[in-house]
C-alpha positions, 0 to 999 in steps of 0.5 A: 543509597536507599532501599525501594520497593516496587510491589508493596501490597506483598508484604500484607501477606506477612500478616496471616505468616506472622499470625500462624507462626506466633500460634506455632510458638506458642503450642509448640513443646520444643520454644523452651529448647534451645534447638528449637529456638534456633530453627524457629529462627531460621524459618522466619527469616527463609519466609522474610526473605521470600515475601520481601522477594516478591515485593521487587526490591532495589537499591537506589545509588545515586547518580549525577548522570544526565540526558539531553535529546534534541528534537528538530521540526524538519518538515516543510513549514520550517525547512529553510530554518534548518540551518538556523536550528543547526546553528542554534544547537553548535552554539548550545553544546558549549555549555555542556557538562561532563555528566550530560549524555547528547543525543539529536533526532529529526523529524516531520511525519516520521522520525530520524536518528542524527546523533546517537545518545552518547556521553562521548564528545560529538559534533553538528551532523549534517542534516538532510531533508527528512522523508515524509517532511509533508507533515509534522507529528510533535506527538510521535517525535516527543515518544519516540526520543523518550524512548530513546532514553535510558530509564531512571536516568533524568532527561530533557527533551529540547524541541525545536519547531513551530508547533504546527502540528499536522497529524497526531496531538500532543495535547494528549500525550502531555499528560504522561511526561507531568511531573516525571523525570522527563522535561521537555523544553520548547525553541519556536523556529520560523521559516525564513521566508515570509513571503508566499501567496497559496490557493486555500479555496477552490470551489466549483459547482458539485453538479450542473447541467451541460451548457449551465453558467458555472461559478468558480470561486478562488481565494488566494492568501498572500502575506504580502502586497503582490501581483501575478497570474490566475489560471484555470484548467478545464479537464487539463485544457486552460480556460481562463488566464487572469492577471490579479492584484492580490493585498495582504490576507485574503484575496477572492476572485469569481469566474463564470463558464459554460461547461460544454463537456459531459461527465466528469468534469476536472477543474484545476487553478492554478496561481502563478507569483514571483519570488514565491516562498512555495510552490506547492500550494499554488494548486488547487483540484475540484470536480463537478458532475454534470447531470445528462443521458447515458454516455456509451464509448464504442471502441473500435480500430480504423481496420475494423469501424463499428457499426454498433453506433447506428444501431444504438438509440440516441434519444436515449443515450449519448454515444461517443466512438474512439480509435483503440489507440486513443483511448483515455489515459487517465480514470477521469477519462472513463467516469463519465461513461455508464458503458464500454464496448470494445468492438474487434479491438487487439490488445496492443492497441490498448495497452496494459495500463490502460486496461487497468485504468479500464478495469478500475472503472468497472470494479470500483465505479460500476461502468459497464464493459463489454467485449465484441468478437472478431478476428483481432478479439479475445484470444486472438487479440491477445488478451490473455492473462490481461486486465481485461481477461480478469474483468470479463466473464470468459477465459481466452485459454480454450480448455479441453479441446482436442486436435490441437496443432503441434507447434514450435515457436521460438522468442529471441529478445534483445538484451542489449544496453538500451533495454535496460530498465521498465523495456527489459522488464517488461518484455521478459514478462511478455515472454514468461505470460506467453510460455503459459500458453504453450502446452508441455508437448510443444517445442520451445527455445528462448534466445537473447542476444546483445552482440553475442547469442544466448541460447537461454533455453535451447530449441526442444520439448518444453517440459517445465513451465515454470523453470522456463519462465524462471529462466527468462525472468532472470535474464539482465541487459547489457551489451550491443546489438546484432539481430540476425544472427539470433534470427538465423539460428532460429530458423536453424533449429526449426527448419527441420523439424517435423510440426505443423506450425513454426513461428519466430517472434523477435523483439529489438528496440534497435537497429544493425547490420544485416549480412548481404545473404539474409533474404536468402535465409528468410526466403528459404525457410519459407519452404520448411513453413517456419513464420517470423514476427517482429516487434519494435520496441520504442521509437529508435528501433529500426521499423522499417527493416522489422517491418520487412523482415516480417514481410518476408518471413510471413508473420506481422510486424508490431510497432510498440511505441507503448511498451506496455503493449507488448505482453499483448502482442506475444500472447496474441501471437502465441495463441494464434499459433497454439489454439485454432480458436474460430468455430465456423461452422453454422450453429444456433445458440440455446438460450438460458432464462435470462428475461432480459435477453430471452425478451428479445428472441421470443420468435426464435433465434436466428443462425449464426456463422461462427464465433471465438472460443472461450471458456466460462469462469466459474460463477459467469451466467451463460445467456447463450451457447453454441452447440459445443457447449461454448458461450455465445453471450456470458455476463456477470457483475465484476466489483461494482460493473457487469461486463459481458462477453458476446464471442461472435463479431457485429458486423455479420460476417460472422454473426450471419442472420443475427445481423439481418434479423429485424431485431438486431438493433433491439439485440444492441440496445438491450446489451447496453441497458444490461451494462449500465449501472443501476445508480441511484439518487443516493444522497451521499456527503463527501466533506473534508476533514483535515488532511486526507481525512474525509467523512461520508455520510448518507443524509437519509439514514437509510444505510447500514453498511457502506462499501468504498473503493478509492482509486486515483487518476492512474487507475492505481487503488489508493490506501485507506483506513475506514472507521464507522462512526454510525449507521450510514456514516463512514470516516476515511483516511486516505494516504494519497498524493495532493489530485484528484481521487475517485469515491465509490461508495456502495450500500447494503441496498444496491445503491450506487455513488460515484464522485471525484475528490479534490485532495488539497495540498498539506497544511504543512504548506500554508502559511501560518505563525508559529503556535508559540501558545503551544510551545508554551505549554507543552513546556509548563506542563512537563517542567521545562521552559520555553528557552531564548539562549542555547545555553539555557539548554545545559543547566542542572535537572532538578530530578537525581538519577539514579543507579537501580540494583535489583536485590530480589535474586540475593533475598532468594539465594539467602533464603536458599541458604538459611533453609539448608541450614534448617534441613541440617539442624533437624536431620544430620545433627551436626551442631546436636554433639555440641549442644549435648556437650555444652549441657554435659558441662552444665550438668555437673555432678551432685556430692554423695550425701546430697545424693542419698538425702535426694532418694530419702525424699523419694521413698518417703514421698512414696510411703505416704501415698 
């Protein structure tokens, strides 16, 4: 046992203490007293005891106590050596000492408690595949069972792995486990299977030129003699289909193609070997831009073709016209087009995650959208609240109009079993956006059905927005099918009410039996003017009776085979019914100073017949505007893109003279140019770092600031972290999936880049030789070693515990005590009575005539002066 001190530099203040008390002593009256002696005493050991408080006092106790923390690579590269490490561990812990506490953790990216640190007997854990075992970070694990650890006690840390770390250095770390209490030893795992061919070079031009001979190079490393297969996709369409020989290490192959697409073009290699040790690195993603015209996509529907196609110039562009129903998937889809034009188009042919592919595009890549009117556009299309209503200057929702028709309207869903899952979540969704539409004045019910009726809010005026869509957000799945009774009853509750306008929607993904008298029920109904819509969802509802159940009941029917078409086809019946949104009364607009547009009607602007009322959003330019105050043509920049609204339709039924005006195709033209992004030849470099890590540069060093947006092929925005290195030089850490992601990178002077980036597959996935070197020294330099034998692993720690009891709070409470003994002493004299008496019987009293010769002495002392 030993006492310690943790704050040394406290006890330099004892040199002014002592300093000021030796002058006190010195000059006081009272150091010849014995009093005063004691209390001089007792104040220096109170000031003692307070300066040796602050210097964090301990007793040290000896203890024999140890800690040994195993740490096991669970990541990719050594995943089949997870069972040898268990192996290897089970055989370690019968050299184990009663004095010796154990505890397991995995790791790979992130880290994992097995077994708890105990002192307590314990067996081999069964252990499952780690999370986030794409990575390894030796860094993060080696701190973190540290920290597992109890302080002061000795420790070792006993790593297993192949020292291949992906994210973090433990190189850096090292320096804080030197020379402490913590060793770490070091036990090189290897995967157990050696052989595995992998993709580690795809390359591709990063521009060409439409129908220029492209050279893609491929290089595969194998680690053994092998054969298979090379095959290459163009935007996922195969290419080319090789059989090849690969040796030993390297292994490089060149093809040439013409690429005949335009845009974007997504190329994918893909290598195919028997008894392969991992599939994940036999693909391999690269893109290439070609360099060509503008592209405009002109969507439109087989109902409604467009005729903006023959209006546009083609010598100065490309235009590509697509089916609604067929548009893109994916963001690669979009990219190559500078513009976008929807052209009459409802929004259940579309789809909400195609929208937000759509939206993505324009936001963080800069491609121009623009919405044309119609009878099945805007509100009428059935866009409110959608990703495409966020886009676009104008809101659906007409606001401040007046007149509008009293309504009642009725949802009846199906909650069945089979609507379990995204089916029910969605739909209840699309139900709560089309209660938003509703006003507070308008009557409302909400019935689900299974085999039985749930009336969730019944047939009435709806009063609380909120709480209704609560309502039918919380409604679960579960139970069989009955359709019509919920329908009946609809009819029921509506059939005698007095509003102009009475709707029934009903969705079911499934089919049953109707009663024999159920075309009597929808038959007389048509005469209390209540409508019935019908949407099936998925393939195995019943379209054929839906389709004429809504035939009969005069509503539409809706075949959802998208599900996530659904939220437009409520909002668009909903707002068909709630809102009289066609102004057609003939008009001329007014124009705001927008030269662009202004240019074009210098001689005036013809009439127009009707258009689709919207509301402006805040911060939207007006182009032109009806005489209501409605806008005609609104723009303004979402993100990167600028989307314009024109409300009115294109093919003149609406748009009347407008359409027959000599300056109509110069109206078209002059629309796409205001779309098209204004890119600039921006010099940008995009190159790979390490993992997800990718540095941006602009080489011409023009560039203070740059914004990046980051998203992948769903539309999905990816996570970064950005960090400047200089002006014009960004570093980006991406945590995205191996693919393709796509860069938008905008600077401080309007200028514009876009490129698709490769994501490689993790370095956990290549094949590599453990980094024996590594575990070496991460060995050396902690005090460890580099173990061969499990029992290796329980031999003595050279550093002796130690069992720390603070005393601090001790030295205070005695001088606490010493100083009320002080205040004792000098002011209730309980120990004064005693000294008096023990100086009484010092003081005994003289004899007489010493006395009278003591008062000669005096008075003659006296007489002499």
């Amino acid at each position: 046992m030993d006492i310690r001190i943790e704050e040394p530099l406290w006890l330099l203040v004892l040199i002014p203490i002592t300093l000021y008390m030796a002058y006190a002593w010195k000059t006081s009256n009272m150091r010849f007293v014995q009093k005063g002696t004691i209390l001089y005493a007792l104040r220096s050991l109170v000031i003692l005891c307070i300066v040796f408080a602050l210097t964090v006092p301990y007793v040290l106790l000896p203890d024999n106590e140890e800690q040994i923390i195993f740490v096991v690579d669970r990541s990719v590269s050594v995943e089949e050596a997870g069972r040898e490490a268990e192996e290897w561990i089970a055989e370690s812990l019968k050299a184990r000492k009663e004095n010796q506490s154990v505890g397991i953790y995995s790791f790979a990216g992130t880290f994992r408690t097995d077994s708890r640190l105990t002192d307590t007997e314990i067996e081999m854990p069964k252990l499952d595949q780690i999370e986030s075992n794409g990575a390894t970070n030796i860094a993060n694990a080696i701190d973190l069972s540290a920290a597992v650890a109890k302080a002061n006690i000795a420790t070792r840390i006993v790593l297993l792995s192949d020292g291949l770390e992906t994210e973090g250095s433990i190189e850096e770390l090292l320096p804080k486990y030197e020379n402490g209490l913590v060793q770490i030893d070091t036990v090189v795992l290897r995967r157990t299977n050696e052989a595995d061919a992998s993709i580690s070079l795809f390359e591709t031009p990063r521009t060409a030129f439409e129908g220029e001979r492209q050279l893609l190079r491929v290089e595969v490393e194998s680690s053994t003699q092998t054969t298979g297969q090379l095959l290459v996709y163009l935007n996922d369409e195969e290419i080319i289909r090789e059989p090849i020989a690969l040796d030993e290490g390297a292994n490089q192959f060149a093809f040439h193609h013409e690429a005949r697409g335009t845009g974007l073009l997504k190329y994918e290699a893909k290598l195919i070997v028997p008894d392969d040790g991992l599939l994940e690195n036999n693909r391999m993603l690269s893109v290439t831009m070609l360099e060509q015209s503008p592209r405009v996509l002109i969507v439109q529907t087989e109902r409604s073709p467009s005729v903006i196609p023959s209006l546009l110039d083609r010598n100065a562009m490309e235009v590509d016209v697509v089916d609604a129903e067929r548009l893109p998937e994916t963001l690669s889809g979009y990219l190559g087009y500078g513009a976008i034009i929807f052209d009459n188009v409802p929004g259940h042919l579309v789809g909400e995650h195609k929208m937000t592919v759509i939206e993505q595009a324009v936001k963080s890549f800069g491609t121009g959208f623009m919405m044309v009117g119609g009878d099945e556009s805007y509100g009428l299309g059935g866009y409110f609240k959608s990703p495409i209503e966020r886009l676009l200057p104008v809101e659906m929702e007409v606001k401040g109009k007046e007149q509008l028709p009293s309504l009642g309207l009725v949802i009846a869903m199906d909650r069945s079993g089979s609507m379990s899952g995204s089916k029910i979540v969605i739909a209840r969704e699309a139900a709560a956006r089309a209660v938003e539409l509703l006003r507070n004045e308008d009557t409302f019910g909400f019935t689900a059905f299974d085999h039985e009726i749930w009336e969730v809010i019944p047939v009435g005026p709806l009063q609380d927005k909120q709480d209704a869509m609560d309502q039918i957000l919380s409604i679960p799945a579960g139970g069989g099918t009955d359709i019509f009774p919920s329908v009946a009853k609809a009819y029921e509750d509506l059939g005698d009410l007095k509003l102009q306008r009475k709707h029934i929607i009903l969705l079911t993904d499934g089919q049953s039996s109707m009663p024999p008298d159920y075309e009597d029920i929808i038959a007389e109904s048509k005469n209390t003017n209540v409508t019935l819509s019908t949407v099936a969802i998925g393939t195995d509802a019943d379209s054929a009776l839906l389709e004429e159940l809504a035939d009969l009941g005069g509503g539409r029917f809706y075949n959802a085979v998208d599900e996530s078409t659904i939220p437009a086809i409520l909002t668009r019946e909903t707002s068909m019914l709630t809102r009289t949104y066609i102004e057609d009364d003939p008009f001329y607009v007014s124009l705001s100073n927008v030269p662009e547009w202004t240019s074009i009607f210098r001689e005036g602007v013809p009439q127009m017949n009707a258009y689709i009322a919207t509301t402006p959003k805040g911060t939207a330019t007006i182009v032109a505007q009806s005489p209501k105050e409605d806008p005609v043509i609104a723009e303004w920049m979402y993100g990167l893109g600028r989307t314009v609204a024109f409300t009115s339709d294109s093919t003149g039924k609406w748009s009347g003279d407008l359409a027959r005006w000599e300056g109509y195709a110069d109206f078209w033209n002059t629309a796409v140019a205001r779309l098209l992004p204004s890119f600039e030849d921006v010099p940008y470099l995009i190159t790979h770092d390490r993992g997800g890590t990718y540095t941006i540069t602009d080489s011409s060093r023009k560039s203070a600031f740059l914004e990046i947006a980051i998203v992948d092929e769903q539309g999905n925005e990816v996570p970064y972290q950005s960090e400047p290195l200089a002006p014009g030089k960004v570093r980006v850490t991406l945590e995205a999936d191996p693919g393709l992601v796509f860069f938008g990178v905008a600077d401080d002077s309007g200028g514009l880049f876009e490129a698709g980036v490769s994501v490689p597959y993790s370095m956990e996935y290549k094949p590599s030789e453990p980094n024996v070197a590594m575990l070496e020294k991460i060995a050396e330099r902690t005090g460890g070693e580099h173990l061969e034998g499990p029992a290796q692993v329980f031999r003595p720690h050279p550093y002796k515990s130690g069992d720390r009891k603070p005393i601090a709070d001790w030295l205070i409470l005695m001088a606490m005590i010493l100083f009320f003994i002080d205040i004792t002493l000098r002011r209730f004299g309980m120990f004064s009575s005693l000294l008096d008496r023990k100086m009484k019987v010092d003081e005994q009293p003289a004899p007489a005539g010493k006395t009278e010769d003591h008062v000669a002495e005096l008075l003659k002392a006296k007489r002499k002066r």
